[in-house]
Residue frames as qw, qx, qy, qz and C-alpha x, y, z in Angstrom:
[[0.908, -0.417, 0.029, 0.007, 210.01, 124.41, 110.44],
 [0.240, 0.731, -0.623, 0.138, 213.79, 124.21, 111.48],
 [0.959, 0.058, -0.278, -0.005, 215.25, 121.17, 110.61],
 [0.546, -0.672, 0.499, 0.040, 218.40, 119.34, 112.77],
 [0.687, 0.496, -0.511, -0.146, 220.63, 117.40, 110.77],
 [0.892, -0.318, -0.274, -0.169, 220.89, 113.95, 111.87],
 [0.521, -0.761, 0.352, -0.164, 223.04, 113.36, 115.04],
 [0.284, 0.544, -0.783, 0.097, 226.23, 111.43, 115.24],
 [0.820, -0.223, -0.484, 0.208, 226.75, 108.03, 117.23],
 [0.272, 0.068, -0.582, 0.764, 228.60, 110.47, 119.99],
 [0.379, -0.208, 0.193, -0.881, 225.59, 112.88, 120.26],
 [0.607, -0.313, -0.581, -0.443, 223.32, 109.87, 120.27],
 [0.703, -0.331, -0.572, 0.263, 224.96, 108.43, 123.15],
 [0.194, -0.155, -0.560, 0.790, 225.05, 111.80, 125.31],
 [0.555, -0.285, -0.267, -0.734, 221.94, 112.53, 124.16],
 [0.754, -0.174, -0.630, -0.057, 221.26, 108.88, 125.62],
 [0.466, 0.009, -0.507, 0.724, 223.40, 109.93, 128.85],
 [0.149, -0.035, 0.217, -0.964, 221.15, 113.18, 129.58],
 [0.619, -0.306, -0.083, -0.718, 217.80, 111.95, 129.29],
 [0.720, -0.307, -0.555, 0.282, 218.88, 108.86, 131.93],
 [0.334, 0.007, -0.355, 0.873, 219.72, 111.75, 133.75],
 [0.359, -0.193, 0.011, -0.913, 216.76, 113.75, 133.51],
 [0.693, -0.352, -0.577, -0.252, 214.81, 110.82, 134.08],
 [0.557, -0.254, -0.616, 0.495, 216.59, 110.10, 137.48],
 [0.061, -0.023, -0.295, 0.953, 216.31, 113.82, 138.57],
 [0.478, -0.150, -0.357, -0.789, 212.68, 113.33, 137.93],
 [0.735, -0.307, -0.590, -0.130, 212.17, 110.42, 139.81],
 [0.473, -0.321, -0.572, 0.588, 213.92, 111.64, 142.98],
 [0.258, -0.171, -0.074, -0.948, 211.73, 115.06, 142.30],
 [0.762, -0.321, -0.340, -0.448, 208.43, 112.45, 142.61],
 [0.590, -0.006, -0.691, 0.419, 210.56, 110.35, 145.30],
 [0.307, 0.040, -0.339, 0.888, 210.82, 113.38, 147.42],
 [0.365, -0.135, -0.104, -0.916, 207.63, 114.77, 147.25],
 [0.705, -0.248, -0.619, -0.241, 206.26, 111.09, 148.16],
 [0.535, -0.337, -0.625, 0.458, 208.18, 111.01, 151.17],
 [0.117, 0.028, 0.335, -0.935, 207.10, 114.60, 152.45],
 [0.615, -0.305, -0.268, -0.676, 203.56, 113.84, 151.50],
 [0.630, -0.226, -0.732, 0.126, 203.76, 110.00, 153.61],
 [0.358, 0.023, -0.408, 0.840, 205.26, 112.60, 156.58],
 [0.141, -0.305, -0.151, -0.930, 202.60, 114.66, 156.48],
 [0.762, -0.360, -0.434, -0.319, 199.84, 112.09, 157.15],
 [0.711, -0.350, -0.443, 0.419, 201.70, 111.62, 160.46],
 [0.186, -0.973, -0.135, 0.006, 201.80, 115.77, 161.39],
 [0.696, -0.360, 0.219, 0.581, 205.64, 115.54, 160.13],
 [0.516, 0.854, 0.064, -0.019, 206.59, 118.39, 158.06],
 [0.549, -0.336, 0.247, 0.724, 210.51, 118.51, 156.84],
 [0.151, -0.681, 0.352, 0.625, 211.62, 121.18, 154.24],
 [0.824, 0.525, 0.152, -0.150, 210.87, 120.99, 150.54],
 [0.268, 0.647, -0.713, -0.035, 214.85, 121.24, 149.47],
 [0.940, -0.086, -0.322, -0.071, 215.96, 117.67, 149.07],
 [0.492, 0.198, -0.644, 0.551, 219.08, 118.10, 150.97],
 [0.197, -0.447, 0.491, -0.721, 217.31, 118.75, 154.17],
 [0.876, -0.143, -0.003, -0.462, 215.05, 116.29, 153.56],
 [0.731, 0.343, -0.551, 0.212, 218.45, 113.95, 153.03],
 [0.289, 0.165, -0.702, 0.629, 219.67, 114.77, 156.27],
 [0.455, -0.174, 0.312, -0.816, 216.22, 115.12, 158.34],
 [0.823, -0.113, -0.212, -0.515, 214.68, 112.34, 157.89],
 [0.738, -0.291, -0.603, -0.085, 216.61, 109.89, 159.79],
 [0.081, 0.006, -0.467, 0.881, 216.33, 111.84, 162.56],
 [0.534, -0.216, 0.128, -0.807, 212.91, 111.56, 162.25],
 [0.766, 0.142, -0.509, -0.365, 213.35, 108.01, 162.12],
 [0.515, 0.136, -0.657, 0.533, 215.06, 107.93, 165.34],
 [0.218, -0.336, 0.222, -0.889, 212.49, 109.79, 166.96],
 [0.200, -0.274, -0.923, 0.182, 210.89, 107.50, 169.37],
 [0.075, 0.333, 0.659, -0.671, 208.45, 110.29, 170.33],
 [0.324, 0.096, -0.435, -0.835, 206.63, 111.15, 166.79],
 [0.699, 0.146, 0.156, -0.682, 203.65, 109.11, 165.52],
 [0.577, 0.435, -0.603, -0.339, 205.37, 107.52, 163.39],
 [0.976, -0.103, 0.095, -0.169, 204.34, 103.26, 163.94],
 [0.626, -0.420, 0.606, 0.253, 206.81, 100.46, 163.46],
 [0.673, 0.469, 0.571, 0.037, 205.64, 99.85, 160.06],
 [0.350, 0.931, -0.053, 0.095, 205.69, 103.36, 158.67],
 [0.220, -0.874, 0.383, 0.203, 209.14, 103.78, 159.85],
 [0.686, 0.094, 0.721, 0.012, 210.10, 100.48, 158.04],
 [0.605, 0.560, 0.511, 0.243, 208.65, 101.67, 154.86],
 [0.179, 0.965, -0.177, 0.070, 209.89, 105.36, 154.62],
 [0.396, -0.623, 0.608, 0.292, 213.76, 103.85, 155.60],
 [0.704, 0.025, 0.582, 0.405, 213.25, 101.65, 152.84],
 [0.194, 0.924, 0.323, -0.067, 212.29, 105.17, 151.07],
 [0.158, -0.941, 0.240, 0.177, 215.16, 106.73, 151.84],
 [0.442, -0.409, 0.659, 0.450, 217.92, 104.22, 150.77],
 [0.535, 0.508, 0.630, 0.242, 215.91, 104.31, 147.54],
 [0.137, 0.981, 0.091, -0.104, 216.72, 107.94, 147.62],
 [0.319, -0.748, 0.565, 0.141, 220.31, 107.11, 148.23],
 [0.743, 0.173, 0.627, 0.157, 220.03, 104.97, 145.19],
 [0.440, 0.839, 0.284, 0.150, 218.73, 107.21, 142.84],
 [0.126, -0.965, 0.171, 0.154, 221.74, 110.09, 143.92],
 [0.626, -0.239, 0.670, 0.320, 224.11, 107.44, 143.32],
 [0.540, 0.543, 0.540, 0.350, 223.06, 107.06, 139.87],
 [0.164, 0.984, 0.053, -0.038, 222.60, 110.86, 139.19],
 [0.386, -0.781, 0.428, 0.238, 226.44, 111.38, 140.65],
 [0.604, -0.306, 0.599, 0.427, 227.69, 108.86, 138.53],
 [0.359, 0.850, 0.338, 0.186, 225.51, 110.79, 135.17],
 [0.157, -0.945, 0.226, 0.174, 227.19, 113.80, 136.71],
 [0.420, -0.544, 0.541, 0.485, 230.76, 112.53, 136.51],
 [0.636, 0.230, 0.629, 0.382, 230.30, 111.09, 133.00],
 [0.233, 0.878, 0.358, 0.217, 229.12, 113.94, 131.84],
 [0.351, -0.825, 0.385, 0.219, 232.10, 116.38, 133.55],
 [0.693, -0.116, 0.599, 0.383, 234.35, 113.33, 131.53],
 [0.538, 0.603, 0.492, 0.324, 232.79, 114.27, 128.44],
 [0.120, 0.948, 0.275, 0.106, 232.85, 117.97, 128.95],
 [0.279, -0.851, 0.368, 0.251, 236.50, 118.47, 129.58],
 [0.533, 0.158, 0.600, 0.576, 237.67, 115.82, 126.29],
 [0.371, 0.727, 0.536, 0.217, 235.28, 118.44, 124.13],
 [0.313, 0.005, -0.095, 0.945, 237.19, 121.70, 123.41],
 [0.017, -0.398, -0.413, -0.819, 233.84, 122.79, 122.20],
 [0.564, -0.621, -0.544, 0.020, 231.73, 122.05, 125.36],
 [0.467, -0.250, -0.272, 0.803, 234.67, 123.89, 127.16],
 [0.008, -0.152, -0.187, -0.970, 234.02, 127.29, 124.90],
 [0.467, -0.664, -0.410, -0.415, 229.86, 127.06, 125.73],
 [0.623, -0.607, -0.493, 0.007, 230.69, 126.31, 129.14],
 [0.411, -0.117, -0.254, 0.868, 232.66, 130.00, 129.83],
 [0.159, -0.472, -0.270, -0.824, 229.67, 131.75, 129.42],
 [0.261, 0.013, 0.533, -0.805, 227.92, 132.81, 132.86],
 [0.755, 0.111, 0.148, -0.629, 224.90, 130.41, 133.26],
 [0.845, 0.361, -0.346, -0.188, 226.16, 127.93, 130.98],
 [0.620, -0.436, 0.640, -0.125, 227.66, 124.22, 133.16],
 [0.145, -0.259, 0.935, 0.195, 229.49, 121.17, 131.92],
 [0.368, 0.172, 0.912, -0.056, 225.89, 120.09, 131.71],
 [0.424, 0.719, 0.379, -0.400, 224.10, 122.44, 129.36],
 [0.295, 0.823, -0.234, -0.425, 226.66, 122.50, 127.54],
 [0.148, -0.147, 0.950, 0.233, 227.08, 119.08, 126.66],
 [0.436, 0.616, 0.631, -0.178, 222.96, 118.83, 125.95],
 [0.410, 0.766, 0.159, -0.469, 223.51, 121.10, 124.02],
 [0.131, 0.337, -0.832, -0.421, 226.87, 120.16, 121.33],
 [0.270, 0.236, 0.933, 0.016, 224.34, 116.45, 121.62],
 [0.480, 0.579, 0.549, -0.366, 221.31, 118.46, 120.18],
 [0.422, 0.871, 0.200, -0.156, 222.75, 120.69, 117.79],
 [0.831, 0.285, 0.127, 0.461, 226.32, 119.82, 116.85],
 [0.361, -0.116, 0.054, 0.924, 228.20, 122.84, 115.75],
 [0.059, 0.574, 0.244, -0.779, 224.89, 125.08, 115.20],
 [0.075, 0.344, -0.407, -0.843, 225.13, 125.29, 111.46],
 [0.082, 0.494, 0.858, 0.114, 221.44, 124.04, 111.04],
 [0.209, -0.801, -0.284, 0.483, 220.74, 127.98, 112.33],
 [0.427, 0.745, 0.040, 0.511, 221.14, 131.23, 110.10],
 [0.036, 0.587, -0.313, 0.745, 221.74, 133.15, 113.61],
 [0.152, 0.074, -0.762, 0.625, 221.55, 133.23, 117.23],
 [0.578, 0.057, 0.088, -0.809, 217.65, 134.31, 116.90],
 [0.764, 0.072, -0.476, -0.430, 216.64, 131.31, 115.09],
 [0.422, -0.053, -0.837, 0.343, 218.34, 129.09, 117.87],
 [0.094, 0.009, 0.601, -0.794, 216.67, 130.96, 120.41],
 [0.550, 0.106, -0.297, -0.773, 213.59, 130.91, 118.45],
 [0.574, 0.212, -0.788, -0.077, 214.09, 126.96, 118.04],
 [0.243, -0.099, -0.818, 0.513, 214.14, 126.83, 122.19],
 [0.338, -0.680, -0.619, -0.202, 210.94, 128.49, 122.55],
 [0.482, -0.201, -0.240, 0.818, 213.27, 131.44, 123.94],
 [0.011, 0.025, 0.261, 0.965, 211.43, 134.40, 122.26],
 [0.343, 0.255, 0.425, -0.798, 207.83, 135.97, 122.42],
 [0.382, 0.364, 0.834, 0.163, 204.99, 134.62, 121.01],
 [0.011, 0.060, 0.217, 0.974, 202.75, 137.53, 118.44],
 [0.237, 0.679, 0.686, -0.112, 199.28, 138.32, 118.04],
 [0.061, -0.384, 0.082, 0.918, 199.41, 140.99, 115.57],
 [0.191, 0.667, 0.709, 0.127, 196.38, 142.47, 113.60],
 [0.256, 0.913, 0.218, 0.232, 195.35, 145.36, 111.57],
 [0.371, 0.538, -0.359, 0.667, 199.60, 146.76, 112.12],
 [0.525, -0.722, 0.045, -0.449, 198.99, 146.37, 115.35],
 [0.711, 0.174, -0.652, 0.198, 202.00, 143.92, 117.25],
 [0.636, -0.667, 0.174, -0.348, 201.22, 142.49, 120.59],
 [0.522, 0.346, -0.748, 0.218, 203.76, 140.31, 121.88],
 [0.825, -0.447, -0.078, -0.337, 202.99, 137.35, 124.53],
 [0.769, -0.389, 0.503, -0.071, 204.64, 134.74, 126.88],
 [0.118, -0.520, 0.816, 0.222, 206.88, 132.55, 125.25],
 [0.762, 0.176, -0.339, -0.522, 206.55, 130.08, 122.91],
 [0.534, -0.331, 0.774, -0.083, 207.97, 127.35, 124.83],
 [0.922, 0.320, -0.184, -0.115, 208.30, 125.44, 121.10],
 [0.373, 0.774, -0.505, 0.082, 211.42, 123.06, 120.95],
 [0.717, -0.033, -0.681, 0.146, 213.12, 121.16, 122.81],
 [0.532, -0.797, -0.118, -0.259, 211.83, 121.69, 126.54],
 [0.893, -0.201, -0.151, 0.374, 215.42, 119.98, 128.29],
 [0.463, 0.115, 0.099, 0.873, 217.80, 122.55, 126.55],
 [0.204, -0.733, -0.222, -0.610, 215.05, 125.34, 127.64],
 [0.702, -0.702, -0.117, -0.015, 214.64, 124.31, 131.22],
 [0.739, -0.404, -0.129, 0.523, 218.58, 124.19, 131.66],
 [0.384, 0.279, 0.022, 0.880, 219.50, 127.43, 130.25],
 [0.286, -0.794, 0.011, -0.536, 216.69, 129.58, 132.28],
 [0.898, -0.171, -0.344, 0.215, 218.10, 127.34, 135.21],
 [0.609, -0.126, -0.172, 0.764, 221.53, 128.71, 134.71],
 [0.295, 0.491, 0.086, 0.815, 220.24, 131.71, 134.03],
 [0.628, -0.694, -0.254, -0.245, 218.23, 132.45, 137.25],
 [0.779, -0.411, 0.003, 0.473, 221.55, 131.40, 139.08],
 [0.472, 0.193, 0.003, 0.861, 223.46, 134.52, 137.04],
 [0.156, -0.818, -0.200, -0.516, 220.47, 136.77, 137.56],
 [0.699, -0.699, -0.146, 0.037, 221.16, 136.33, 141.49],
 [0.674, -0.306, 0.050, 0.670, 224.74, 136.53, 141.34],
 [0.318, 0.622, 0.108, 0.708, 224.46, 140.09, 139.31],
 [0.455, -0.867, -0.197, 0.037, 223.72, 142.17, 142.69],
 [0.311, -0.804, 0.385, 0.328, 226.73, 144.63, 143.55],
 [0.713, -0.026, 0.381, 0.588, 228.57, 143.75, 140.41],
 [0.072, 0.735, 0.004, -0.674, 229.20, 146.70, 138.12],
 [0.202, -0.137, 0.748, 0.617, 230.35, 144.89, 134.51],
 [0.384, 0.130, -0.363, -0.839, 228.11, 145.80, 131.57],
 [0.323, -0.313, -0.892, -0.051, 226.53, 141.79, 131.82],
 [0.124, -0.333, -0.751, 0.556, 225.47, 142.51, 135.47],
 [0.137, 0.246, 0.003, -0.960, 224.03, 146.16, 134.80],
 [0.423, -0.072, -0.485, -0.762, 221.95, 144.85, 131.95],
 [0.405, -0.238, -0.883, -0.014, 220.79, 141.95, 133.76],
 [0.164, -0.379, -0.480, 0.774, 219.92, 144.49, 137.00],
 [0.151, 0.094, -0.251, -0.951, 217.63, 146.65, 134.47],
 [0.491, -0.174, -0.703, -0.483, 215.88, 144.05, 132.82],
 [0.347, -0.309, -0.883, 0.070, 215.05, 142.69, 136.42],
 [0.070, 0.272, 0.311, -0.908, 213.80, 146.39, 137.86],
 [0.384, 0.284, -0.284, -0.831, 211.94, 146.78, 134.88],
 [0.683, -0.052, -0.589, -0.429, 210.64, 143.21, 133.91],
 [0.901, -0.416, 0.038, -0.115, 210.77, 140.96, 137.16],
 [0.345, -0.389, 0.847, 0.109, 213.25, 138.11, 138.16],
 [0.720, 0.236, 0.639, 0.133, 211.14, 135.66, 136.16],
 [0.738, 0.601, 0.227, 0.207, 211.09, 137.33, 132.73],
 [0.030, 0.876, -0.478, -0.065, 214.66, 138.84, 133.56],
 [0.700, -0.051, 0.696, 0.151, 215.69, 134.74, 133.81],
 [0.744, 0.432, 0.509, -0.038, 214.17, 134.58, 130.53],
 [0.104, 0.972, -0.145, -0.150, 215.81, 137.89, 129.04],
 [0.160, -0.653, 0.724, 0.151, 219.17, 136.38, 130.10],
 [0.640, -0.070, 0.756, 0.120, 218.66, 132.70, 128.67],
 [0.302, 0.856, 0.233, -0.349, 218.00, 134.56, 125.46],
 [0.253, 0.897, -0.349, -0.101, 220.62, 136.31, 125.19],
 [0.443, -0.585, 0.678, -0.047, 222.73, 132.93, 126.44],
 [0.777, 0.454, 0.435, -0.030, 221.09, 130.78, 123.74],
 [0.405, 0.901, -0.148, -0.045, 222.33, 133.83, 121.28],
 [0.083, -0.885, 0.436, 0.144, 225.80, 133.77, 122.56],
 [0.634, -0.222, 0.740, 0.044, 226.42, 129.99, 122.75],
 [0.764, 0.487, 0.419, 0.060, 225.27, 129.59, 119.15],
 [0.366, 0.874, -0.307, -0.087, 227.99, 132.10, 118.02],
 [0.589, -0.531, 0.595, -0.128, 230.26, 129.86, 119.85],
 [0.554, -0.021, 0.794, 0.249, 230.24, 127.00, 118.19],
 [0.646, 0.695, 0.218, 0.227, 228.83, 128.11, 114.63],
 [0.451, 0.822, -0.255, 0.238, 231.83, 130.80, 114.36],
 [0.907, -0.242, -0.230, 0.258, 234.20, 128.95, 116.83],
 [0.338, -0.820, 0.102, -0.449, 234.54, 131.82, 119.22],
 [0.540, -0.237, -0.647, 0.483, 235.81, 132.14, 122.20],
 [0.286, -0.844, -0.454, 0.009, 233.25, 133.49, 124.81],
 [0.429, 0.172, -0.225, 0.857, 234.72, 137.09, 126.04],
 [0.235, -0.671, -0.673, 0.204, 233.18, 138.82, 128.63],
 [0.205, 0.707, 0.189, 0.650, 232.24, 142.38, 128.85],
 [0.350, 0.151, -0.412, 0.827, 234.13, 144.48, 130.91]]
């Protein structure tokens, strides 16, 4: 088992900061998914992205010619400024978190790596400090449930799906960013892109996501255990 070594009074509180965040981004995930389901039952269908649903719905609430009763319209407006509650809150997670991540030289150095935002890279300094709980970048990646599970028998080594062991937050936002570099590799030519273009010819987009949060897990832990500075490859 790989142990963390207990957490400061800063990391507590942005530890404390991100999972009021994740909570909220959860609840306006179930928010959102209430009010397209309510819509439905009335033959209304908007867009699963939440910004369209942000700006479509009260336009559907102005629509005198839908289905929608006096009631329902009533209860899904009082829906919506509960959505326009919940963003509020997020935004003001967001900025605190941006606050934090530009005092923190160290947050800065994670957060020059392609994939890697103000916000993954403040979960992360909050989980794991400077890193030196870790012999190497494997074991961290290992730690996120970043790496293949085995099944090996008579010398035989099969390798499965991820172990998704660890901490699931600091997983979900690094395949995140990574998914958002895989897309942006197209027509580039630098050694990053190239590899990232292989892995996705050859393995998919989904386990090329994974491929690259990997290797982003790897890099960020040199980062702050040998207090690097991120350099990209030409």
């Amino acid at each position: 088992m790989r142990f963390v070594p207990p957490k400061s009074v800063g990391q507590q509180d942005l530890q404390c900061l991100h999972r009021v965040r994740s909570r909220l981004v959860a609840c306006r995930t179930q928010l959102v998914n209430q009010i397209r389901g309510l819509l439905a039952e009335y033959g209304i269908v908007l867009p699963q992205h939440v910004g369209q649903l942000r700006s479509g719905l009260p336009a559907v609430l102005e629509d005198a010619e839908n289905q929608l009763t006096s009631f329902g319209r009533q209860l899904l407006r009082g829906l919506y400024e509960e959505l326009a509650q919940l963003e509020e809150k997020m935004e003001a997670a967001d900025r605190q978190i941006k606050l934090v991540f530009q005092g923190r030289e160290d947050c800065q150095r994670i957060g020059a790596v392609e994939g890697v935002g103000p916000v993954t890279a403040t979960a992360i300094v909050a989980a794991i400090s400077n890193g030196q709980a870790f012999e190497n970048g494997r074991q961290f990646a290992a730690w996120l449930g970043l790496v293949p599970r085995q099944n090996s028998s008579g010398g035989k080594a099969r390798l499965l799906g991820i172990s998704k062991r660890g901490d699931p937050y600091l997983r979900t936002l690094l395949i995140h960013g990574a998914r958002s570099g895989v897309y942006r590799a197209k027509n580039k030519t630098d050694k990053r892109s190239l590899w990232i273009m292989d892995k996705q010819q050859r393995l998919g987009t989904t386990k090329a996501c994974v491929a690259v949060a990997n290797k982003n897990a790897r890099i960020v832990w040199s980062l702050i255990a040998r207090d690097q500075v991120y350099r990209p490859a030409a």
